[in-house]
PDB file with SEQRES, HELIX, SHEET and CRYST1 records, atoms N, CA, C and O in Angstrom:
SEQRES   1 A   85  UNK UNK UNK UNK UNK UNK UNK UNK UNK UNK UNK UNK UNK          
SEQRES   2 A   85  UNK UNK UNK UNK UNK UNK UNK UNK UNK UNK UNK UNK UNK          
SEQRES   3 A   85  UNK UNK UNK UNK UNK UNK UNK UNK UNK UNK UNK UNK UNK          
SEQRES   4 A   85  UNK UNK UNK UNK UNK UNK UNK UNK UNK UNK UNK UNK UNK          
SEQRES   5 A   85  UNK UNK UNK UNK UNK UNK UNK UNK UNK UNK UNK UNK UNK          
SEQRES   6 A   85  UNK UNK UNK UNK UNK UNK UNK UNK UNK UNK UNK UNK UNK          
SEQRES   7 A   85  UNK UNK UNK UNK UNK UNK UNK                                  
HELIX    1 AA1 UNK A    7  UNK A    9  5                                   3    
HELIX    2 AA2 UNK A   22  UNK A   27  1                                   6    
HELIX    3 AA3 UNK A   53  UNK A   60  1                                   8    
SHEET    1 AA1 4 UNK A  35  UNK A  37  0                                        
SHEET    2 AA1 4 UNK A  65  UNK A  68 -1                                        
SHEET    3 AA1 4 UNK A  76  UNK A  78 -1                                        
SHEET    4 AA1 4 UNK A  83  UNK A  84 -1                                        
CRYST1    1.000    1.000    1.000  90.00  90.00  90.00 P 1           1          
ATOM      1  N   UNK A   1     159.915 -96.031-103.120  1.00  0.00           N  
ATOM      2  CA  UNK A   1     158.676 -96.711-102.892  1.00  0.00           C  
ATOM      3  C   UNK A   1     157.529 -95.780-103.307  1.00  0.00           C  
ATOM      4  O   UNK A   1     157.376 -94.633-102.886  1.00  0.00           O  
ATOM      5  N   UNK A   2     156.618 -96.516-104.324  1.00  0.00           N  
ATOM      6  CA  UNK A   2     155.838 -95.705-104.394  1.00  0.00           C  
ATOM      7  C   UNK A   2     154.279 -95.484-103.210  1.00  0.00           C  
ATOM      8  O   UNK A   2     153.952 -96.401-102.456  1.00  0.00           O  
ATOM      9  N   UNK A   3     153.691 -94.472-103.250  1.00  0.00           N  
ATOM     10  CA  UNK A   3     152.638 -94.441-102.217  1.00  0.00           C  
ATOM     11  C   UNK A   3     151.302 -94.879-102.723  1.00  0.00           C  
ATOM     12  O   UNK A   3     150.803 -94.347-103.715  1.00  0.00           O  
ATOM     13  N   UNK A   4     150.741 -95.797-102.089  1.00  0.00           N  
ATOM     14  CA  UNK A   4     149.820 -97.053-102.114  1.00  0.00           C  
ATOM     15  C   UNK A   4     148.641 -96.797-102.718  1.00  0.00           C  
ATOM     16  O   UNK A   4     147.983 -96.340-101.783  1.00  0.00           O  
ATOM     17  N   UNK A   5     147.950 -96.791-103.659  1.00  0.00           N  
ATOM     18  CA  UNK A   5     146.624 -96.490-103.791  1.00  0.00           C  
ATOM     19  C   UNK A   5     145.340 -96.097-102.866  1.00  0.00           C  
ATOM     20  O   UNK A   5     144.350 -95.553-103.354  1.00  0.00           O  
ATOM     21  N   UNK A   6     145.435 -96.382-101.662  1.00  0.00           N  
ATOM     22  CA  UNK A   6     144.486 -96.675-100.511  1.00  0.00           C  
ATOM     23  C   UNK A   6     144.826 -94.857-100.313  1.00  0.00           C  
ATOM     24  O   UNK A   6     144.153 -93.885-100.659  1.00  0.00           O  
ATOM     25  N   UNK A   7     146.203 -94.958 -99.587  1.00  0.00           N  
ATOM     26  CA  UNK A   7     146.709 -93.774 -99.135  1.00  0.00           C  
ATOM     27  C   UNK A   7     146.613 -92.598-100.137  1.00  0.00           C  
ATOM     28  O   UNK A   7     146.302 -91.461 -99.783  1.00  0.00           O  
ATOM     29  N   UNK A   8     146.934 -92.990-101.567  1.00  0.00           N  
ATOM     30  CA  UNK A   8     146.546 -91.633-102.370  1.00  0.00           C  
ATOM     31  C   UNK A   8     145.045 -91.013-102.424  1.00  0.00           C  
ATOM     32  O   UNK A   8     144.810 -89.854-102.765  1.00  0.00           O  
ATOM     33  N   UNK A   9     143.798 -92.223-101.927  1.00  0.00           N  
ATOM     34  CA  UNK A   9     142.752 -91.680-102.201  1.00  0.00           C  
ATOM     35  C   UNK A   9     141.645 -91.137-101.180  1.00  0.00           C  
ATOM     36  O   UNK A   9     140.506 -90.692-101.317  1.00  0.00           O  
ATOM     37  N   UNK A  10     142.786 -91.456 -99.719  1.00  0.00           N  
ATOM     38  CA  UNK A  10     142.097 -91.289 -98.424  1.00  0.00           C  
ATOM     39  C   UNK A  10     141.343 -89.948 -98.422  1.00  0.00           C  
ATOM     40  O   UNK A  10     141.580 -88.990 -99.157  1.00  0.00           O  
ATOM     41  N   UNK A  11     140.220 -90.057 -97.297  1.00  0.00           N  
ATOM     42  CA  UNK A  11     139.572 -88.740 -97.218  1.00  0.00           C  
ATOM     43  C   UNK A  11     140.193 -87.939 -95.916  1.00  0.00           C  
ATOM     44  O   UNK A  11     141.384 -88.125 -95.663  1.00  0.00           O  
ATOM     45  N   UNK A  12     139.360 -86.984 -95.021  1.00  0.00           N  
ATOM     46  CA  UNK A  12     139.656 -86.687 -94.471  1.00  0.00           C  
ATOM     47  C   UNK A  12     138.416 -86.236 -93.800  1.00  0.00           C  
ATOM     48  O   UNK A  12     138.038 -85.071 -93.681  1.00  0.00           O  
ATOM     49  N   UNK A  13     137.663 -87.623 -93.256  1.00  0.00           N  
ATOM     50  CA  UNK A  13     136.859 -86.730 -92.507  1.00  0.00           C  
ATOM     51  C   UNK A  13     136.910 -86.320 -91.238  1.00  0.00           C  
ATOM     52  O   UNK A  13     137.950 -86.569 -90.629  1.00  0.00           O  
ATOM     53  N   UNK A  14     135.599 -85.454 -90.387  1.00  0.00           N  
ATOM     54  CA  UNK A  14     135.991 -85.300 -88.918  1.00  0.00           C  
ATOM     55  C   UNK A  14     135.930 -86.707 -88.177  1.00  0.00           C  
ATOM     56  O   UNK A  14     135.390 -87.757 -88.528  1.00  0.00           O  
ATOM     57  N   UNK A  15     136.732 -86.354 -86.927  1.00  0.00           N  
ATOM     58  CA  UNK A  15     136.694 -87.238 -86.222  1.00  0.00           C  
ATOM     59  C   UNK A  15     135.136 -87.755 -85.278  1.00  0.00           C  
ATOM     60  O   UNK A  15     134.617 -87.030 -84.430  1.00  0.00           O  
ATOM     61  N   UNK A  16     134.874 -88.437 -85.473  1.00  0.00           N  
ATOM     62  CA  UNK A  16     133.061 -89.171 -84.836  1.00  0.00           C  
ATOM     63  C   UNK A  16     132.577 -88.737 -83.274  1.00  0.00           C  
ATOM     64  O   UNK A  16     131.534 -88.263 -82.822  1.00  0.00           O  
ATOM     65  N   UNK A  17     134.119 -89.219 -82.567  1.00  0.00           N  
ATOM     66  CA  UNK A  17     134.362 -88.945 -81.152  1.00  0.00           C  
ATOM     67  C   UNK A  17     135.825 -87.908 -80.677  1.00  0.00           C  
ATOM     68  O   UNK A  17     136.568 -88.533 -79.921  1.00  0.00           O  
ATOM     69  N   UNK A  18     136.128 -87.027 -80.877  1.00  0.00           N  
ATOM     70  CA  UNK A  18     137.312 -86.580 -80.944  1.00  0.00           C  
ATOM     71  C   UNK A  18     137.859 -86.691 -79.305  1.00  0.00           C  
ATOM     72  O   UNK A  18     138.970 -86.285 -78.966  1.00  0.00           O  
ATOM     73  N   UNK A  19     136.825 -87.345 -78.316  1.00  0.00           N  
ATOM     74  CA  UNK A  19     137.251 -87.071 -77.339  1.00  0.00           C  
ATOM     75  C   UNK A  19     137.608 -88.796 -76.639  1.00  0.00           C  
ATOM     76  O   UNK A  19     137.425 -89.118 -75.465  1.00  0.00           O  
ATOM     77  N   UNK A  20     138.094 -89.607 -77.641  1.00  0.00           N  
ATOM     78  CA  UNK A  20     138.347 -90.543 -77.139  1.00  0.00           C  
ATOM     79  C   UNK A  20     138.327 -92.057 -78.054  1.00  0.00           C  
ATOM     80  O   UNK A  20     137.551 -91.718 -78.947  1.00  0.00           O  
ATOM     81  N   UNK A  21     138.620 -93.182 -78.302  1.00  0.00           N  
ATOM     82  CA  UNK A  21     138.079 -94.266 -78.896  1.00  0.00           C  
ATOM     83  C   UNK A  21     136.681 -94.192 -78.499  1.00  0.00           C  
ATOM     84  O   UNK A  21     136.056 -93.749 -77.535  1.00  0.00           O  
ATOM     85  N   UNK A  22     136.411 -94.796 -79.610  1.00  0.00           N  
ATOM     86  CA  UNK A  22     134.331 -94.425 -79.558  1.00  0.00           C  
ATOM     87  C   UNK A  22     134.214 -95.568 -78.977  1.00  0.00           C  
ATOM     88  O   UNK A  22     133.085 -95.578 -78.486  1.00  0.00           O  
ATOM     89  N   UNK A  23     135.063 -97.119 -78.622  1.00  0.00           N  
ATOM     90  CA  UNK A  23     134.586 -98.128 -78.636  1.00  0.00           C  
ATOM     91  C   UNK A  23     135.134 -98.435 -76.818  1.00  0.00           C  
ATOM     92  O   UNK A  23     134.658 -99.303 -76.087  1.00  0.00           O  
ATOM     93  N   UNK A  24     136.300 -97.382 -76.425  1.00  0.00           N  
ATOM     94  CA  UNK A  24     136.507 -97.403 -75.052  1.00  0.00           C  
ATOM     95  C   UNK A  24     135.693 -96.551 -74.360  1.00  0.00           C  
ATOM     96  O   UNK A  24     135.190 -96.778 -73.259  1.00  0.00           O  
ATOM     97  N   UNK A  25     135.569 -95.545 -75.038  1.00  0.00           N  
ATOM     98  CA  UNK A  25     134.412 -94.573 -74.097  1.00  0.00           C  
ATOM     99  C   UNK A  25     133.714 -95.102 -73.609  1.00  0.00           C  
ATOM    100  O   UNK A  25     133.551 -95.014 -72.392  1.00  0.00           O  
ATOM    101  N   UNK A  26     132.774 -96.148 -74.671  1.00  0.00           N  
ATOM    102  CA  UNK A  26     131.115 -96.893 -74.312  1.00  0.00           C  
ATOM    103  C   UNK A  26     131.419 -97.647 -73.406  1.00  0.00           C  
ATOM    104  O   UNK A  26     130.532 -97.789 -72.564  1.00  0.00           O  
ATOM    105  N   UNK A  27     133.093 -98.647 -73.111  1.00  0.00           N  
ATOM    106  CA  UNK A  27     133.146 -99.702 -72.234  1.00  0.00           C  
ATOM    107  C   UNK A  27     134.148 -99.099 -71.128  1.00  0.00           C  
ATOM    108  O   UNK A  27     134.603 -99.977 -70.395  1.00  0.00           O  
ATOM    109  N   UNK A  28     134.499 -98.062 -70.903  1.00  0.00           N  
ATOM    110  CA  UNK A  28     134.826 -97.247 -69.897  1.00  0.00           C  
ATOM    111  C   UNK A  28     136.577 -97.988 -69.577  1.00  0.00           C  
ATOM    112  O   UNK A  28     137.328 -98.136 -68.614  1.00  0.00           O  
ATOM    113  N   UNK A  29     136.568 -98.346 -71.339  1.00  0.00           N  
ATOM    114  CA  UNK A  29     138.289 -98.460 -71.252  1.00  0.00           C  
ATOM    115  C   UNK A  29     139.563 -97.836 -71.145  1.00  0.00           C  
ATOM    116  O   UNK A  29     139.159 -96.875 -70.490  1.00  0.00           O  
ATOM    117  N   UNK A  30     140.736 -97.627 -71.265  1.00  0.00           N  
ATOM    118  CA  UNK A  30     141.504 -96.917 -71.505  1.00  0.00           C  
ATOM    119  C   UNK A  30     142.163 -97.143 -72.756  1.00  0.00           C  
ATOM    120  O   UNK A  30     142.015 -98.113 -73.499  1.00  0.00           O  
ATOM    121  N   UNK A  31     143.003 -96.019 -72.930  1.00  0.00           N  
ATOM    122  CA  UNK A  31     143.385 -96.566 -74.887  1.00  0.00           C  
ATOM    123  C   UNK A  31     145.227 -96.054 -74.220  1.00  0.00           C  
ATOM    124  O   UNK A  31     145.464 -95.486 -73.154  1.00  0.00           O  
ATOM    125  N   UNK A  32     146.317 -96.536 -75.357  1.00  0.00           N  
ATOM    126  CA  UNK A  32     147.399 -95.810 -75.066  1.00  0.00           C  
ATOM    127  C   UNK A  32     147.614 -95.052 -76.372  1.00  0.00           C  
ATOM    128  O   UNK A  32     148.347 -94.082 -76.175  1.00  0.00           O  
ATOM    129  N   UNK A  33     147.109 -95.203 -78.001  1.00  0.00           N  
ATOM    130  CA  UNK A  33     147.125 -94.065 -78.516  1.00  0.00           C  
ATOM    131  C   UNK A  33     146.024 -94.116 -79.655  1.00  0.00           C  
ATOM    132  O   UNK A  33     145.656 -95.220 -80.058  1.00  0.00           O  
ATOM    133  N   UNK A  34     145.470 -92.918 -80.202  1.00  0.00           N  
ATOM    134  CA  UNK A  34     144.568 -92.983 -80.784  1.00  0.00           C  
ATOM    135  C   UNK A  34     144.642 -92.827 -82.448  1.00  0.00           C  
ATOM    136  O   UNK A  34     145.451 -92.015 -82.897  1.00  0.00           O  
ATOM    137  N   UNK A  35     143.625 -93.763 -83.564  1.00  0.00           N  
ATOM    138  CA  UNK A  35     143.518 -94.073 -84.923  1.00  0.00           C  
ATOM    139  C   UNK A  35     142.446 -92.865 -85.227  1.00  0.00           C  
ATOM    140  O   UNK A  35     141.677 -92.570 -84.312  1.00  0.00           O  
ATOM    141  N   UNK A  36     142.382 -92.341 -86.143  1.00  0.00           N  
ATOM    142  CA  UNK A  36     141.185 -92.068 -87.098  1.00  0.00           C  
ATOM    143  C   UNK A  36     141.065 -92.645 -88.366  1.00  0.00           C  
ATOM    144  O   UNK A  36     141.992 -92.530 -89.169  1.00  0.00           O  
ATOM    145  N   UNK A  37     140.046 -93.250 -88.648  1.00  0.00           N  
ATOM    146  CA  UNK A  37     139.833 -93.913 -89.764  1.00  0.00           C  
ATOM    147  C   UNK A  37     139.439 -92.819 -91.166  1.00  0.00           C  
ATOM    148  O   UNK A  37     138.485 -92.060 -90.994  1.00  0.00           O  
ATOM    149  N   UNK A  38     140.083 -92.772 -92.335  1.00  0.00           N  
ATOM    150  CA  UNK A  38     140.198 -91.997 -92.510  1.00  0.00           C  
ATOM    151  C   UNK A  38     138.527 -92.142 -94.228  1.00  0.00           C  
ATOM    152  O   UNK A  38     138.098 -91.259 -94.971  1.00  0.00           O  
ATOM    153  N   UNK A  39     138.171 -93.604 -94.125  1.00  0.00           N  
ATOM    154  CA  UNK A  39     136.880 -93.611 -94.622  1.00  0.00           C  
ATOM    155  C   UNK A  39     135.625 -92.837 -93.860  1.00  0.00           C  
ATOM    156  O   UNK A  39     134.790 -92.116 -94.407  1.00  0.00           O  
ATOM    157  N   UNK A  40     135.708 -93.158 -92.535  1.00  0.00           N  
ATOM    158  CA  UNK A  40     134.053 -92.647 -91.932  1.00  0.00           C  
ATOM    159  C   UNK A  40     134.580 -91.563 -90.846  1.00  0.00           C  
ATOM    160  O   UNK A  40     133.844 -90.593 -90.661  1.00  0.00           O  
ATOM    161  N   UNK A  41     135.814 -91.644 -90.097  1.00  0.00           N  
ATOM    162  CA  UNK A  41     136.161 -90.671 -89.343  1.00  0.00           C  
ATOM    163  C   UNK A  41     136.228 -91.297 -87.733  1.00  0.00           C  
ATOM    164  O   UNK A  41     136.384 -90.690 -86.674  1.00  0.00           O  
ATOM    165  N   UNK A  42     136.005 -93.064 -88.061  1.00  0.00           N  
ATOM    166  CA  UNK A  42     135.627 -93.862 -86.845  1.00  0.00           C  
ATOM    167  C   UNK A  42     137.199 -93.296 -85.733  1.00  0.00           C  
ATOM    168  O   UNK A  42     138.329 -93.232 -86.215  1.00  0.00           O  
ATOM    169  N   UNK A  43     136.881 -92.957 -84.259  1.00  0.00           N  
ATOM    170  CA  UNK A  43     138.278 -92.909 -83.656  1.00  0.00           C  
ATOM    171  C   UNK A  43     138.612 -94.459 -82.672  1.00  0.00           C  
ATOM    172  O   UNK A  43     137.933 -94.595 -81.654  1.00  0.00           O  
ATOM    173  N   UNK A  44     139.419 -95.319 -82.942  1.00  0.00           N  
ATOM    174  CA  UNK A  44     139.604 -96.455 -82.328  1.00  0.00           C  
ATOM    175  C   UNK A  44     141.546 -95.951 -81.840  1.00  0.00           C  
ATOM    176  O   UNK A  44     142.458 -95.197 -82.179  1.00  0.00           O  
ATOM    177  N   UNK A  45     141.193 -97.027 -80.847  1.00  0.00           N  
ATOM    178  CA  UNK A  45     142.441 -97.414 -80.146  1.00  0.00           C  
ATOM    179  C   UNK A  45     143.764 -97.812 -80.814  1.00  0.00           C  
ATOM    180  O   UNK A  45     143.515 -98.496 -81.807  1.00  0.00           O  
ATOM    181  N   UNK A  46     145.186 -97.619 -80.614  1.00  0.00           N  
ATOM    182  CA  UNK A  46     146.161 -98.503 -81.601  1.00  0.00           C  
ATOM    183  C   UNK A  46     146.696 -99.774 -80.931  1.00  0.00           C  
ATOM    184  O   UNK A  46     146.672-100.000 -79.721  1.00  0.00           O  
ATOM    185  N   UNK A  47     147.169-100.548 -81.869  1.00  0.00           N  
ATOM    186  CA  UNK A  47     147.452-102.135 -81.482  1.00  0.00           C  
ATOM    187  C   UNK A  47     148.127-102.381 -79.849  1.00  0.00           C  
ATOM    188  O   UNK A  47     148.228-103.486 -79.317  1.00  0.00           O  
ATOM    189  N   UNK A  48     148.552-101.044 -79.220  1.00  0.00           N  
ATOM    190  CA  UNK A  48     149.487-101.517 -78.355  1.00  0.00           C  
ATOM    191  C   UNK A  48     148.426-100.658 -76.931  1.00  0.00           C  
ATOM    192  O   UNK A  48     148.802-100.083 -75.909  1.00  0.00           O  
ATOM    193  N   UNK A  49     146.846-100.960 -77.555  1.00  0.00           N  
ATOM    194  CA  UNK A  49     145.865-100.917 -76.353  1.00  0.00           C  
ATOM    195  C   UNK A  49     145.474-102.064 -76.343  1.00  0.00           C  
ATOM    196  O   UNK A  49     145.530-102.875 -77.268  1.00  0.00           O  
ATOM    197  N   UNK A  50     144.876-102.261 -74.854  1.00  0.00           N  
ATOM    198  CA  UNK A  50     144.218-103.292 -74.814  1.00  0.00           C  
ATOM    199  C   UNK A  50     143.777-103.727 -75.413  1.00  0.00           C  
ATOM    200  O   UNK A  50     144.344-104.724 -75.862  1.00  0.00           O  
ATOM    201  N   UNK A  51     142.048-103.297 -76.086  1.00  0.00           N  
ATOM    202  CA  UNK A  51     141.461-103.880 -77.221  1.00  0.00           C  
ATOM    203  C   UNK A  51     141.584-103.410 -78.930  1.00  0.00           C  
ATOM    204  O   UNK A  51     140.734-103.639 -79.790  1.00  0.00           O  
ATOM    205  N   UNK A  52     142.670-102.820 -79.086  1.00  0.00           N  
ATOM    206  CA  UNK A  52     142.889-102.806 -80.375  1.00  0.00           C  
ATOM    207  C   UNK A  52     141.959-102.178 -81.168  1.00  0.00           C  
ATOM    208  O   UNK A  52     141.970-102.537 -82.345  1.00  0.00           O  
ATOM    209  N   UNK A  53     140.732-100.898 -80.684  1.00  0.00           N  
ATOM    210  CA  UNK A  53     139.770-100.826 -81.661  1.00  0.00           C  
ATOM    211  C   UNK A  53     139.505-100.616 -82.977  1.00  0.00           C  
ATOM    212  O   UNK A  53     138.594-101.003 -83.709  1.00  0.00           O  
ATOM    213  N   UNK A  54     141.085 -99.493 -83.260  1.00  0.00           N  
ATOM    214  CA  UNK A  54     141.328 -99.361 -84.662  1.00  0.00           C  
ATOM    215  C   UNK A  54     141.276-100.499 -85.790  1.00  0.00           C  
ATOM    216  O   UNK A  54     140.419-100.643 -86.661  1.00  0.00           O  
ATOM    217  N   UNK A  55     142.331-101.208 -85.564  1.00  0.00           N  
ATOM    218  CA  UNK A  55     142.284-102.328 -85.979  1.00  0.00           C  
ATOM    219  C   UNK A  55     140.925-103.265 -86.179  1.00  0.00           C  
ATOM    220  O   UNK A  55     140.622-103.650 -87.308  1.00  0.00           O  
ATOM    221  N   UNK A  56     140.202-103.577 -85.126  1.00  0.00           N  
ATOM    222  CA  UNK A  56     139.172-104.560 -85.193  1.00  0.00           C  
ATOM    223  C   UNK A  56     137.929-103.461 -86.446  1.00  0.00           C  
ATOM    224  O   UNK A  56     137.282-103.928 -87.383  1.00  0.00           O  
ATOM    225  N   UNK A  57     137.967-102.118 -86.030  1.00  0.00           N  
ATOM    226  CA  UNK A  57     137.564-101.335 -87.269  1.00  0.00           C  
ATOM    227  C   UNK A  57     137.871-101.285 -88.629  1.00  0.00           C  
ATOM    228  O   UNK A  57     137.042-100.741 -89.358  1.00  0.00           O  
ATOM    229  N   UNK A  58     139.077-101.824 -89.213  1.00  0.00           N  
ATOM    230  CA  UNK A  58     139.560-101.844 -90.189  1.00  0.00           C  
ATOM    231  C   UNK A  58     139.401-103.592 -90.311  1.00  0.00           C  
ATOM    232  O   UNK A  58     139.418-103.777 -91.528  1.00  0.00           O  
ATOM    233  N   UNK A  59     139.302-104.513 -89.852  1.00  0.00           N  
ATOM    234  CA  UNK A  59     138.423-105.598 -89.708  1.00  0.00           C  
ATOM    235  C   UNK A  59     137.151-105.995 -90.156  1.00  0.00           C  
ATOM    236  O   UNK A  59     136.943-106.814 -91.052  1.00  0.00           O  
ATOM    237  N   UNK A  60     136.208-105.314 -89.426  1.00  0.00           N  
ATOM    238  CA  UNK A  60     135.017-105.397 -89.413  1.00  0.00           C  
ATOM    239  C   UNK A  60     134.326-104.478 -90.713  1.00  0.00           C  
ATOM    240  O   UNK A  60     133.530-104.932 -91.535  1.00  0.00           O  
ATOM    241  N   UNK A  61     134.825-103.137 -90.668  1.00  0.00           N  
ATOM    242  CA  UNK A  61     134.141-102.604 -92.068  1.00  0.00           C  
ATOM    243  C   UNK A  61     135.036-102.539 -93.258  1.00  0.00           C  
ATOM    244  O   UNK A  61     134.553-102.129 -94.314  1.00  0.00           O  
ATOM    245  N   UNK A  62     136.340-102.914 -93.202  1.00  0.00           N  
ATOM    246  CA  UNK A  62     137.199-103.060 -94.857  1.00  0.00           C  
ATOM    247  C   UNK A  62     137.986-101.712 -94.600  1.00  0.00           C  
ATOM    248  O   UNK A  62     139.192-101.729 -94.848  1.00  0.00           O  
ATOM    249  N   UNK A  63     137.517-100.755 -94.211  1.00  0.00           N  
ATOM    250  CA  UNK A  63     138.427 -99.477 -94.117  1.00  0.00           C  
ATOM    251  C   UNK A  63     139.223 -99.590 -93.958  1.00  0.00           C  
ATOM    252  O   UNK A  63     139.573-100.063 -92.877  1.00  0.00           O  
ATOM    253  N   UNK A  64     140.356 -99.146 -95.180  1.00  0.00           N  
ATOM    254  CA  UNK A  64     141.940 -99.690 -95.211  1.00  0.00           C  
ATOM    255  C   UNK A  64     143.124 -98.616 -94.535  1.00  0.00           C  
ATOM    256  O   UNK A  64     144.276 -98.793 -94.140  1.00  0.00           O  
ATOM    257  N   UNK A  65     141.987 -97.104 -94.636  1.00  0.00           N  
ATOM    258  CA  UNK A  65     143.872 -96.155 -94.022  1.00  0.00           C  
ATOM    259  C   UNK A  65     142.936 -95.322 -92.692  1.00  0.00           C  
ATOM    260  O   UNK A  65     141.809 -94.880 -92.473  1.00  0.00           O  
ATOM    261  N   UNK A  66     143.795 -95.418 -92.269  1.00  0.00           N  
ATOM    262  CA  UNK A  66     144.101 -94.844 -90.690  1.00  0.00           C  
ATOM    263  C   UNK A  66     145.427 -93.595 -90.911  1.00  0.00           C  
ATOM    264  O   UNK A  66     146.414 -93.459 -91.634  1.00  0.00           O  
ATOM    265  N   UNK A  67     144.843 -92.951 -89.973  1.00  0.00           N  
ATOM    266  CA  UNK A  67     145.652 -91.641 -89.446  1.00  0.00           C  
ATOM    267  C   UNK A  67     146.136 -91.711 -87.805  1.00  0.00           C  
ATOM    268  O   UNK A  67     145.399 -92.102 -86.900  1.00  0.00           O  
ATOM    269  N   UNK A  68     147.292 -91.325 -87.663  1.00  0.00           N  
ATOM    270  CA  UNK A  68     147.213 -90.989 -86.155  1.00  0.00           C  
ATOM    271  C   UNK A  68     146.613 -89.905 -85.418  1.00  0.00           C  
ATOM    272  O   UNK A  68     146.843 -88.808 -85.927  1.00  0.00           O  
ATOM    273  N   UNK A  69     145.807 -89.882 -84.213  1.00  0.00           N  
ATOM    274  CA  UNK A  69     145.065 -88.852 -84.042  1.00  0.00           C  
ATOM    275  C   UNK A  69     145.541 -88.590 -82.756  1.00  0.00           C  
ATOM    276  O   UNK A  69     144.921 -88.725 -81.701  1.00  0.00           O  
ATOM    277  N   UNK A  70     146.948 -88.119 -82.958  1.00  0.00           N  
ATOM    278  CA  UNK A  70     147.628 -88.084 -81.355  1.00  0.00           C  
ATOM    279  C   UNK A  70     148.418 -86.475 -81.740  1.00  0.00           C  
ATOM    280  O   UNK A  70     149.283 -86.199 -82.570  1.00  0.00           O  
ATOM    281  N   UNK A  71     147.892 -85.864 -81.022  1.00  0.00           N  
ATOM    282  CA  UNK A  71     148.539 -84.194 -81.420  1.00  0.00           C  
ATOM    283  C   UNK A  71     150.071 -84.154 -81.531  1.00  0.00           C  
ATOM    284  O   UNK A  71     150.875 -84.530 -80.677  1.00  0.00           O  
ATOM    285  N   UNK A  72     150.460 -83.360 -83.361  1.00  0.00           N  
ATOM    286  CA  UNK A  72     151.420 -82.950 -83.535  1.00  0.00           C  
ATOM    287  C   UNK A  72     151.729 -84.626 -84.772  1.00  0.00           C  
ATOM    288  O   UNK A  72     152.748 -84.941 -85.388  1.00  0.00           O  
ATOM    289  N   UNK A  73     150.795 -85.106 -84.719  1.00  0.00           N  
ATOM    290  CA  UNK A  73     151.001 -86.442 -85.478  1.00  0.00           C  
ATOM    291  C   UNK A  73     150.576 -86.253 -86.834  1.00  0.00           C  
ATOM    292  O   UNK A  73     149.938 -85.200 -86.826  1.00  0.00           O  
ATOM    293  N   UNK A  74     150.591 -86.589 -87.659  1.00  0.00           N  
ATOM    294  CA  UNK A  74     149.730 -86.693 -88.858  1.00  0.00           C  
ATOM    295  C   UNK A  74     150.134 -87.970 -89.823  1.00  0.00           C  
ATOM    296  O   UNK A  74     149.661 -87.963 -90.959  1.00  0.00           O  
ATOM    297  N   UNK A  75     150.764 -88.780 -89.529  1.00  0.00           N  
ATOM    298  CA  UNK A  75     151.068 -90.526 -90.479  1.00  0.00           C  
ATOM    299  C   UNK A  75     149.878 -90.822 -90.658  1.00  0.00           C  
ATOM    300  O   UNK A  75     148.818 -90.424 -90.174  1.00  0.00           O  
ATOM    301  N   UNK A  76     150.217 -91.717 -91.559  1.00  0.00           N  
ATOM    302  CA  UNK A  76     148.756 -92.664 -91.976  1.00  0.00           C  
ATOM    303  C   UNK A  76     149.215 -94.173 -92.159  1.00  0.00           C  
ATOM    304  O   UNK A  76     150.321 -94.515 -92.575  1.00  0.00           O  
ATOM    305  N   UNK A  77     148.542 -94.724 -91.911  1.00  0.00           N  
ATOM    306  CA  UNK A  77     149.057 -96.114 -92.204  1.00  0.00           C  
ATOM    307  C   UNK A  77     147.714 -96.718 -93.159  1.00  0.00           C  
ATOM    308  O   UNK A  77     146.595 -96.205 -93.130  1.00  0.00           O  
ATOM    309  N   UNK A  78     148.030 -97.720 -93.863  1.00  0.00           N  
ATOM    310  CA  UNK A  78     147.194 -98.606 -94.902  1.00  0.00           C  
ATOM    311  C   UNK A  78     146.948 -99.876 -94.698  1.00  0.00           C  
ATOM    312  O   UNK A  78     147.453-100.441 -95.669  1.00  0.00           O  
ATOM    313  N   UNK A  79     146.472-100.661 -94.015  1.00  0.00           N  
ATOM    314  CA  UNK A  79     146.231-101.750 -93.450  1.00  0.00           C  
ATOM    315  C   UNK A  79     146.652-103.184 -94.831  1.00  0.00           C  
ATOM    316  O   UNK A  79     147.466-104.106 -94.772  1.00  0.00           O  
ATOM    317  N   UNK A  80     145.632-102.761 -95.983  1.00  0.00           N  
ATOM    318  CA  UNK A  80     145.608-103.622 -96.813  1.00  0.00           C  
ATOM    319  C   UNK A  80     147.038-103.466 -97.741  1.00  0.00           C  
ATOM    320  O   UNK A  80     147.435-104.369 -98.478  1.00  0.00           O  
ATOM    321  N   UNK A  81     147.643-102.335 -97.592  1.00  0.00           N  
ATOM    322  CA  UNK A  81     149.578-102.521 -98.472  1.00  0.00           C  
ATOM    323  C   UNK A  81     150.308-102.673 -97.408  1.00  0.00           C  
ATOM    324  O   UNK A  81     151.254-103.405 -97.698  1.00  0.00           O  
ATOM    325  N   UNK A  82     150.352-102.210 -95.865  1.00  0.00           N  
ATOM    326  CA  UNK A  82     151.008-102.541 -94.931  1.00  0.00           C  
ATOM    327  C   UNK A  82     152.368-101.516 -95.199  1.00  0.00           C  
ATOM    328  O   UNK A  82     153.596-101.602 -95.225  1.00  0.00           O  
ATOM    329  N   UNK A  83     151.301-100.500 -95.377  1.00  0.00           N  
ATOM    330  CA  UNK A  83     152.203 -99.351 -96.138  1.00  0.00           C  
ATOM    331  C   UNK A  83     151.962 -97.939 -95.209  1.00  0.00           C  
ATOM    332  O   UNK A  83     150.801 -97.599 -94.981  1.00  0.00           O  
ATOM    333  N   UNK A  84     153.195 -97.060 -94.634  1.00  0.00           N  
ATOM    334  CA  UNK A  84     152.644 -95.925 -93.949  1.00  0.00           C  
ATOM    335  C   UNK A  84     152.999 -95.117 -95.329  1.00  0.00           C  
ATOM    336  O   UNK A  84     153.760 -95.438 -96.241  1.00  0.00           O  
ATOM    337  N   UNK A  85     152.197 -93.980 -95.165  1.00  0.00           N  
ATOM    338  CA  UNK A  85     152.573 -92.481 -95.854  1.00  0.00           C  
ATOM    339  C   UNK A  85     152.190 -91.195 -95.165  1.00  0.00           C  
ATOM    340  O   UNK A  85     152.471 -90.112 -95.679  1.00  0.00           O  
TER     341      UNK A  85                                                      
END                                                                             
């Protein structure tokens, strides 16, 4: 399999909020694991939190690859090939 265009051209920026989903912090949610978006550095929640922030981030602004931002992790996933690398 080859690796996805999205994923070959990802960046790597810092994380926005490193100390949490930026979108549970503000609503004093809990997350069970954490995304970095790897266009702006947005940190959202993964699908198997409550509100899904990663996701609704890759939604709302088009940003297609995500990183896991859970220590000792480093995958990425690609929303628009449905492709990890």
């Amino acid at each position: 399999m080859t690796t996805c265009e999205h994923l070959s051209k990802a960046g790597d920026p810092p994380a926005r909020t490193p100390e949490g989903c930026q979108e549970c912090l503000a609503i004093g949610s809990k997350w069970v694991h954490l995304r970095r978006c790897l266009d702006c550095g947005h940190i959202g929640c993964c699908d198997s939190s409550p509100n899904k922030h990663a996701t609704a981030h890759y939604r709302a602004e088009g940003h297609p690859v995500v990183q896991s931002f859970e220590p000792g992790e480093s995958w990425r996933w690609c929303y628009v090939d449905n492709q990890i690398g």
